[in-house]
DOZAVO-132661 format. One record per residue (C-alpha): x, y, z; residue in three letters; residue number from 1. Coordinates in steps of 0.2 Angstrom, whole numbers. Each point is the difference from the previous one (the first is absolute). Layout:
BEGIN
      x      y      z  type  seq
      X      Y      Z   ALA  NUM
...
END
This chain:
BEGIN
      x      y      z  type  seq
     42    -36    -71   UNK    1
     -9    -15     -1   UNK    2
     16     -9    -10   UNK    3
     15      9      7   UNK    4
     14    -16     -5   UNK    5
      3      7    -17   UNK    6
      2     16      7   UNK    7
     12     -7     10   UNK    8
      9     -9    -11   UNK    9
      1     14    -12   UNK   10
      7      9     15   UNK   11
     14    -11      4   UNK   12
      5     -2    -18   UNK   13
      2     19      0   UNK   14
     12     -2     15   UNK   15
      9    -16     -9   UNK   16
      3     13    -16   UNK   17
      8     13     12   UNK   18
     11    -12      9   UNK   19
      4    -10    -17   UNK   20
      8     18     -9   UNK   21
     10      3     16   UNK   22
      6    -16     -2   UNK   23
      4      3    -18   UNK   24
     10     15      6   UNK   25
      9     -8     13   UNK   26
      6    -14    -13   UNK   27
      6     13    -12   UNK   28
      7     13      8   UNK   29
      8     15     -6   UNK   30
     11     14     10   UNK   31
    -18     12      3   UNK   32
     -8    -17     10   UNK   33
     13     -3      8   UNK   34
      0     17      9   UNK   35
     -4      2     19   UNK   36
    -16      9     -4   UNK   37
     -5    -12    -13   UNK   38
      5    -14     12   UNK   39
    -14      9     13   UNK   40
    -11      0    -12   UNK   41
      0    -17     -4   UNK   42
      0     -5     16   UNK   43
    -17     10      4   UNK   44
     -9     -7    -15   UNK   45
      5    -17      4   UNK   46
     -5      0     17   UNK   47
    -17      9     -1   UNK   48
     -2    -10    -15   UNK   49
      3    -16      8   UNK   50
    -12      5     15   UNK   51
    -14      5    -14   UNK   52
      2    -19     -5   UNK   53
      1     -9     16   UNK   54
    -19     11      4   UNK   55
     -8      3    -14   UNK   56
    -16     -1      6   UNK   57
      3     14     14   UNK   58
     10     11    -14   UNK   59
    -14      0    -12   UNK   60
    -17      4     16   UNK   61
     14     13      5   UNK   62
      2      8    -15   UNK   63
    -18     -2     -8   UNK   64
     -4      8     18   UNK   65
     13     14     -2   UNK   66
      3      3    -16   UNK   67
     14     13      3   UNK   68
     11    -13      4   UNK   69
      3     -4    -18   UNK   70
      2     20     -4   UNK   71
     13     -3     14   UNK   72
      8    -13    -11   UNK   73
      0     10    -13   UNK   74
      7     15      8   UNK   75
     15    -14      4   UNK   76
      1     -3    -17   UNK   77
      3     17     -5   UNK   78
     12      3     14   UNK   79
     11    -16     -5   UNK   80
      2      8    -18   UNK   81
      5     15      6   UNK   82
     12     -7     11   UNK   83
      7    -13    -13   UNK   84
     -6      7    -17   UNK   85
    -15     -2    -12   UNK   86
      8    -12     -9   UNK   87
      9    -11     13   UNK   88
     -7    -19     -2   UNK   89
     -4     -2     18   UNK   90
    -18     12     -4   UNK   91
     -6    -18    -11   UNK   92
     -6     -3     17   UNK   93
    -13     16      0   UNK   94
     -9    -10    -14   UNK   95
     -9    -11     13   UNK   96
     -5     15     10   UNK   97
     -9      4    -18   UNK   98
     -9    -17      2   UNK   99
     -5      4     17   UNK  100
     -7     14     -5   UNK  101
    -11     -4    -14   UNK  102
     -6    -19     12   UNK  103
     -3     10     16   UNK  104
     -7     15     -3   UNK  105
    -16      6     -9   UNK  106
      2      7    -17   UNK  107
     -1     19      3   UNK  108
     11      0     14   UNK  109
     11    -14     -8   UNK  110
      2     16    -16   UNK  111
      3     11     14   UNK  112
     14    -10      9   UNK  113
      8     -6    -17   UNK  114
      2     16     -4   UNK  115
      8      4     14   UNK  116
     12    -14     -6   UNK  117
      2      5    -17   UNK  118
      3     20      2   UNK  119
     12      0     15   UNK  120
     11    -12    -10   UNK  121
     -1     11    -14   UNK  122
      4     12     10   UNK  123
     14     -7      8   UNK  124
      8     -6    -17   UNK  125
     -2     18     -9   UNK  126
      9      7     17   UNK  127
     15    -11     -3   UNK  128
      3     -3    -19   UNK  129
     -7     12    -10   UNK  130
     11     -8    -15   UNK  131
    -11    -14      1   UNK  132
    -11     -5    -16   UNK  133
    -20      2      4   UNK  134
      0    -20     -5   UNK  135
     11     -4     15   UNK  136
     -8     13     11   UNK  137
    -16     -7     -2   UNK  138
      1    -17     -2   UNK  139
     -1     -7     17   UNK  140
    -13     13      3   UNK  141
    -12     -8    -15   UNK  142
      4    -18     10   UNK  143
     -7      8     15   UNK  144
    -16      6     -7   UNK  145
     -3    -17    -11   UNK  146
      7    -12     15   UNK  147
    -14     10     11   UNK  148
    -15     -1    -12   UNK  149
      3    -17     -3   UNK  150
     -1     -1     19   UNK  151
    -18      8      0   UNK  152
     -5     -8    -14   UNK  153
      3    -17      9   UNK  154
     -8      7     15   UNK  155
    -14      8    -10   UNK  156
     -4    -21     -8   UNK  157
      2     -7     17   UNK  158
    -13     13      8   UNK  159
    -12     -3    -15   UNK  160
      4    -20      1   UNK  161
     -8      1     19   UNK  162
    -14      9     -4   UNK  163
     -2    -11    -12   UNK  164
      2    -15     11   UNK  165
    -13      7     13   UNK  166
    -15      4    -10   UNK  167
      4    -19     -6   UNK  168
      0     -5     19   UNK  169
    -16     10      4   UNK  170
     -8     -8    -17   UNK  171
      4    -15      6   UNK  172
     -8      2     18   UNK  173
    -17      8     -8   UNK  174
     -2    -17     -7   UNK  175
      3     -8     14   UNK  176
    -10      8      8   UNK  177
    -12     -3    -14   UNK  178
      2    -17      3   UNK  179
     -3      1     18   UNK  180
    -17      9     -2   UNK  181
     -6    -16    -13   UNK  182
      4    -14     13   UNK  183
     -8     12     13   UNK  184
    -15      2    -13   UNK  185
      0    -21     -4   UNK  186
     -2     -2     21   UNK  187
    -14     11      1   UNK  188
     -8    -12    -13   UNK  189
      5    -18      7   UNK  190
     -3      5     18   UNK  191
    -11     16      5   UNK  192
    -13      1    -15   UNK  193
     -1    -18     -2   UNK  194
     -4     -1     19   UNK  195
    -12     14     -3   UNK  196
     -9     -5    -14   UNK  197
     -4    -16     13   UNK  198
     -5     11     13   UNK  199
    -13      8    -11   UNK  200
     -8    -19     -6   UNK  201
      0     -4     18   UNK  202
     -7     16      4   UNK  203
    -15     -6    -14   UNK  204
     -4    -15      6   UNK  205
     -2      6     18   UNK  206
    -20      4     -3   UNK  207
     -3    -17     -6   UNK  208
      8     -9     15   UNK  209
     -9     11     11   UNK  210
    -17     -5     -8   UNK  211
      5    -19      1   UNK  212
      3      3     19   UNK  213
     10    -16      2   UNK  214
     12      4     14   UNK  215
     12      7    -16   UNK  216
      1     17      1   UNK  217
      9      3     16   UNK  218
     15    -11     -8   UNK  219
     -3      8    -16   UNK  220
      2     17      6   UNK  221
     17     -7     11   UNK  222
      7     -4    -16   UNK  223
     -4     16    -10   UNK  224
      8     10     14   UNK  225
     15    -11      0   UNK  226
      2      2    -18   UNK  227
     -2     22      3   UNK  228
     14      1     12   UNK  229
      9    -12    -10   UNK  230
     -1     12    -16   UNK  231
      0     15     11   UNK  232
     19     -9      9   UNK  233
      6     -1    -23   UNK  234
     -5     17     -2   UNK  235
     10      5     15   UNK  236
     16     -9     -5   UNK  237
     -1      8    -17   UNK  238
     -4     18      5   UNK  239
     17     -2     12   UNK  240
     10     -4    -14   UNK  241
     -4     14    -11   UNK  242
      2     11     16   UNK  243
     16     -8      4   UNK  244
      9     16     -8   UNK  245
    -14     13      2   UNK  246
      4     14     14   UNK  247
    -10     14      1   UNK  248
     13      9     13   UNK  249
     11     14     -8   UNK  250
     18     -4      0   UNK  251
      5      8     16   UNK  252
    -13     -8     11   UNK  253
      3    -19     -6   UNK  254
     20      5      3   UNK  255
     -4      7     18   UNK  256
     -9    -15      3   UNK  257
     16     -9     -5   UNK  258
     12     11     13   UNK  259
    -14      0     14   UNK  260
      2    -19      0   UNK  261
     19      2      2   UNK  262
     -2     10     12   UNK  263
    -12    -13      8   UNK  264
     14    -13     -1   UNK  265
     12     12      7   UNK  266
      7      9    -12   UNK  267
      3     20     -1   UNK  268
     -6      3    -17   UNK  269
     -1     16     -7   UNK  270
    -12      4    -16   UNK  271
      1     16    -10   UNK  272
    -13      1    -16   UNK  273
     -1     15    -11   UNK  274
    -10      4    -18   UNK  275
     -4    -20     -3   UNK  276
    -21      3      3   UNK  277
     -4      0    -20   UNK  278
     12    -16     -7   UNK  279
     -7    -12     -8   UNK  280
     -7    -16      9   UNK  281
     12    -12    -10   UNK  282
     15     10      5   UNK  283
     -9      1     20   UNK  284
     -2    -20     -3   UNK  285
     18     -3     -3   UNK  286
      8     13     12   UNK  287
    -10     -5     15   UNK  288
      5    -20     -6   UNK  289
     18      4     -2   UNK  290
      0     10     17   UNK  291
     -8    -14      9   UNK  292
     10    -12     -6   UNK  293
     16     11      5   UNK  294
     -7      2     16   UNK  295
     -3    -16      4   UNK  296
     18     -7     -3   UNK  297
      3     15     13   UNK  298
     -9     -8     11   UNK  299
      4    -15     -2   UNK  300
     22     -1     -4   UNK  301
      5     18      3   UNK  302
      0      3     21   UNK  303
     -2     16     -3   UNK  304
     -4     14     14   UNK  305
     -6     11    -14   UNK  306
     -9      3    -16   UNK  307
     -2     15    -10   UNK  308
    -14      0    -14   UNK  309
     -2     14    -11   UNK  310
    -11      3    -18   UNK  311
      3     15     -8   UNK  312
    -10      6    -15   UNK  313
      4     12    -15   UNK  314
    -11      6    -14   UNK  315
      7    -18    -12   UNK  316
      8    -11     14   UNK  317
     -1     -7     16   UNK  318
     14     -9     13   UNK  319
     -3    -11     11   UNK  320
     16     -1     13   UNK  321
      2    -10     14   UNK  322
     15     -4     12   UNK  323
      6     -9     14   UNK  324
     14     -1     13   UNK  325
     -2    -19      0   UNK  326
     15    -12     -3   UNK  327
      0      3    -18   UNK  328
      4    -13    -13   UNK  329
      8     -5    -15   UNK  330
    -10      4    -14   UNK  331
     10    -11    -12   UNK  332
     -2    -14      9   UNK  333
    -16     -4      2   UNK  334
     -6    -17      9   UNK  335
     -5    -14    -11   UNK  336
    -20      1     -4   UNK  337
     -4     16      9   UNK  338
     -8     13    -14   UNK  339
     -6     14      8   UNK  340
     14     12     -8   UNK  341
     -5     -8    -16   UNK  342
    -19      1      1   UNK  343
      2     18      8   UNK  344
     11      5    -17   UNK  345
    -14     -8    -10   UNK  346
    -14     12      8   UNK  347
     12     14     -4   UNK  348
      2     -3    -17   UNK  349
    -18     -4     -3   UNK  350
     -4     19      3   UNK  351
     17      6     -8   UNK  352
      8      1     16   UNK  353
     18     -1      5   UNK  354
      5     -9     17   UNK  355
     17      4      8   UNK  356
      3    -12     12   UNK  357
     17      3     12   UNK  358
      5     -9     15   UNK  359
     19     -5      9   UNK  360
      1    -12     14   UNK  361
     -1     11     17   UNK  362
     -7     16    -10   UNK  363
    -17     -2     -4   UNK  364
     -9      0    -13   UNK  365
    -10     11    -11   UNK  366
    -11     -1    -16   UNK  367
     -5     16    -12   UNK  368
    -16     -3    -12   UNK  369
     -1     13    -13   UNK  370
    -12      0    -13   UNK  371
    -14     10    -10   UNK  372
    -16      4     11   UNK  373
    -12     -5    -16   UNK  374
      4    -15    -14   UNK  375
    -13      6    -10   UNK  376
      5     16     -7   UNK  377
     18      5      8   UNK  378
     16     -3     -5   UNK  379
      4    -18      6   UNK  380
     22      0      4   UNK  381
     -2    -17      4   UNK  382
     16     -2    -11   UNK  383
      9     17      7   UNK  384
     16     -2      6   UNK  385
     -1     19      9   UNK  386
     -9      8     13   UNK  387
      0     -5     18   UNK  388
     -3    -19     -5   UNK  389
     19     -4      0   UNK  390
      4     11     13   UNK  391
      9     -8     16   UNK  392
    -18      0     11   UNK  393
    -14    -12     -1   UNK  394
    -14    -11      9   UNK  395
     -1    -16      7   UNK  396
      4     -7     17   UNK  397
     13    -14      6   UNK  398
      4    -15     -9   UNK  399
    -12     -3    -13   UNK  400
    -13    -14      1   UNK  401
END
C-alpha cells in the first residue's frame, strides 16, 4: 500500500484495546479469572498481544499475506469461551480480532471470517446456557459484526483516499510534463528557428556575393556553415531531452541489459521475466527506473556475491522483485540527503504501484514492486493494503543511495 502508517496505527490500537480489557480484568477480578485456566488464558493473550505490538509492521504483511492466521485467532477466541464461558469478561479482548478483521482483510473474505467470529460464539454460548435471553446471547456477537464493518469501511475510505491521491499525483505530473514540452517548444524558437531563419537569409544573399566577386564569398559561406552546424548542435541537445525517457526495448531486454552489466562488474545476477511483453511504456519507464536505481545501490553499498532479478506478469499486474545477499541495512535509518528510496517510492506511486522495501544488517536486502500493467484502463491499487505488496519480499539492493 502506498500509505501503510494508518494501517499501522490502526493495527496497534487493535492490540492496545485487547491488552487494555485484560487489563480491566486483571483489576477487577472475580473467583472465574482468577482460575488456573483463566490465568493461561490471560497470559497467552497478553503475551501474543504484546508481541503483535512490539511488530506491528511484520503482523500486519504477515497476516495481509496469510490471511488464515486471523481465522486462527478466531478459532482461539472460540476455544477461550468454551474453556471459560461465553460470557466470561476476559472474551472483551476478541473485539480487537473483530477490528482486525474488518482493517486487514478484503471485504468478502472479512464477511467470511467474521462470520466465522459471530456463529462459533453463538454457537458456543447456546452449548453452555441455553437459559440465556437472545439479547444477552447476541449482544457481543452484533459488536462483532458492527466493530468489523466499521473496520472495512475505514479500510474501504483509506483505499479510495489513495486512489484518489494518485490520479492527483499523475494530474500533477501530466502538467508538468506539459510544462516541460512548452520550454522545450520556447527553445526551439529562441535557438534552432531563429538560427535557421538566418541560415536561410544568408543562403539569399549568397548569389549576390557571388556576382560581386570580391574575395567575399569563401568567408561568407564559412559563416553560413558555421551557423548549420550550429543549429544542427540545438537541434541535437533538444532531440536528446525529449528522448531522455524514450526506450524502444521491451521490458526484459532493457532489465537484461541491467543484469549483464552486473554480471560485467562481477556479479552473479540471475533474471527471470514472464507475461510483461504488452505493459504499458509508462509503467516499462518507471520499472526499468526503479530497477536501475535498485541495482545501482547494489553495486555500489551492498558487496553482494549475488543478485536475483525477477518480473512476473499477470493478466492486471506486474512485480518487479529483486534481492541481494549483500550486508543489508537499516531501512529506518536512512543517511542524511540520500533519496533513492524516496524517489524509487515516488515512480511506484506514479503508476499505482506498491514498493516493499525490507532489509536487516548482515541479511540482505530485497525490494517487491507490484502494481497494475496498464494505468489507463485497469484497476489502479495504488492505495491497496493487500496482495503481495506487503508481503515480507521486495526489490532493492544494499544500503540505499
Amino acid at each position: 500500500m502506498a500509505d501503510r502508517i494508518l494501517v499501522d496505527q490502526v493495527v496497534r490500537f487493535a492490540f492496545v484495546i485487547r491488552l487494555a480489557s485484560l487489563l480491566l480484568v486483571l483489576l477487577v477480578p472475580t473467583d472465574e479469572t482468577t482460575r488456573m485456566v483463566s490465568l493461561v488464558a490471560i497470559v497467552f493473550v497478553t503475551v501474543t498481544s504484546g508481541l503483535g505490538l512490539l511488530a506491528t509492521p511484520l503482523f500486519t504483511r504477515n497476516v495481509i499475506t496469510h490471511p488464515i492466521l486471523l481465522v486462527l485467532d478466531v478459532l482461539a477466541a472460540t476455544l477461550v469461551a468454551a474453556l471459560l464461558g461465553s460470557q466470561s469478561p476476559i472474551m472483551l479482548y476478541s473485539l480487537s480480532t473483530a477490528v482486525l478483521i474488518g482493517i486487514l482483510l478484503r471485504p468478502p473474505l472479512a464477511a467470511i471470517v467474521l462470520a466465522i467470529l459471530v456463529f462459533s460464539y453463538i454457537l458456543v454460548t447456546i452449548s453452555q446456557d441455553a437459559t440465556l435471553s437472545p439479547m444477552s446471547a447476541l449482544m457481543i456477537p452484533v459488536t462483532y459484526a458492527t466493530v468489523g464493518a466499521l473496520g472495512s469501511l475505514t479500510r474501504t475510505l483509506h483505499e479510495s483516499a489513495m486512489r484518489d491521491q494518485a490520479v492527483a499525483r499523475r494530474l500533477s505530473e501530466d502538467a508538468a510534463r506539459e510544462r516541460e514540452r512548452a520550454r522545450l517548444a520556447r527553445e526551439m524558437h529562441d535557438s534552432v528557428a531563429k538560427s535557421l531563419h538566418g541560415i536561410g537569409l544568408a543562403a539569399a544573399s549568397l548569389p549576390g556575393w557571388a556576382d560581386k566577386d570580391d574575395g567575399s564569398l569563401s568567408t561568407k559561406a564559412r559563416e553560413l556553415q558555421a551557423a548549420a552546424e550550429s543549429a544542427s548542435q540545438d537541434a541535437r541537445s533538444i532531440l536528446v531531452d525529449l528522448r531522455t525517457d524514450t526506450d524502444d526495448r521491451t521490458l526484459a531486454q532493457q532489465l537484461r541489459t541491467l543484469t549483464d552489466d552486473l554480471a560485467a562488474g562481477g556479479l552473479r545476477a540471475e533474471l527471470t521475466v514472464e507475461g510483461v511483453g504488452d505493459c504499458d511504456h509508462a509503467v516499462k519507464r518507471e520499472l526499468v527506473a526503479i530497477a536501475a536505481e535498485a541495482i545501482e545501490n547494489v553495486r555500489r553499498h551492498s558487496r553482494a556475491d549475488r543478485v536475483d532479478v525477477s518480473c512476473i506478469g499477470t493478466a492486471d499486474t506486474i512485480t518487479l522483485d529483486i534481492r541481494d545477499d549483500g550486508v543489508g541495512f537499516d531501512v529506518g535509518h536512512t543517511p542524511q540527503g540520500h533519496f533513492g528510496v524516496v524517489g524509487m517510492r515516488e515512480r511506484a506511486e506514479a503508476i499505482g504501484a506498491v514498493l516493499e522495501l525490507i532489509s536487516t544488517p548482515g541479511n540482505g536486502t530485497s525490494l517487491l514492486v507490484t502494481g497494475p500493467r496498464s494505468i489507463n484502463g485497469g484497476s489502479i491499487d495504488g492505495g491497496s493494503i493487500d496482495g503481495r505488496s506487503i508481503d515480507g519480499r521486495s526489490t532493492n539492493g544494499g544500503n540505499h543511495a
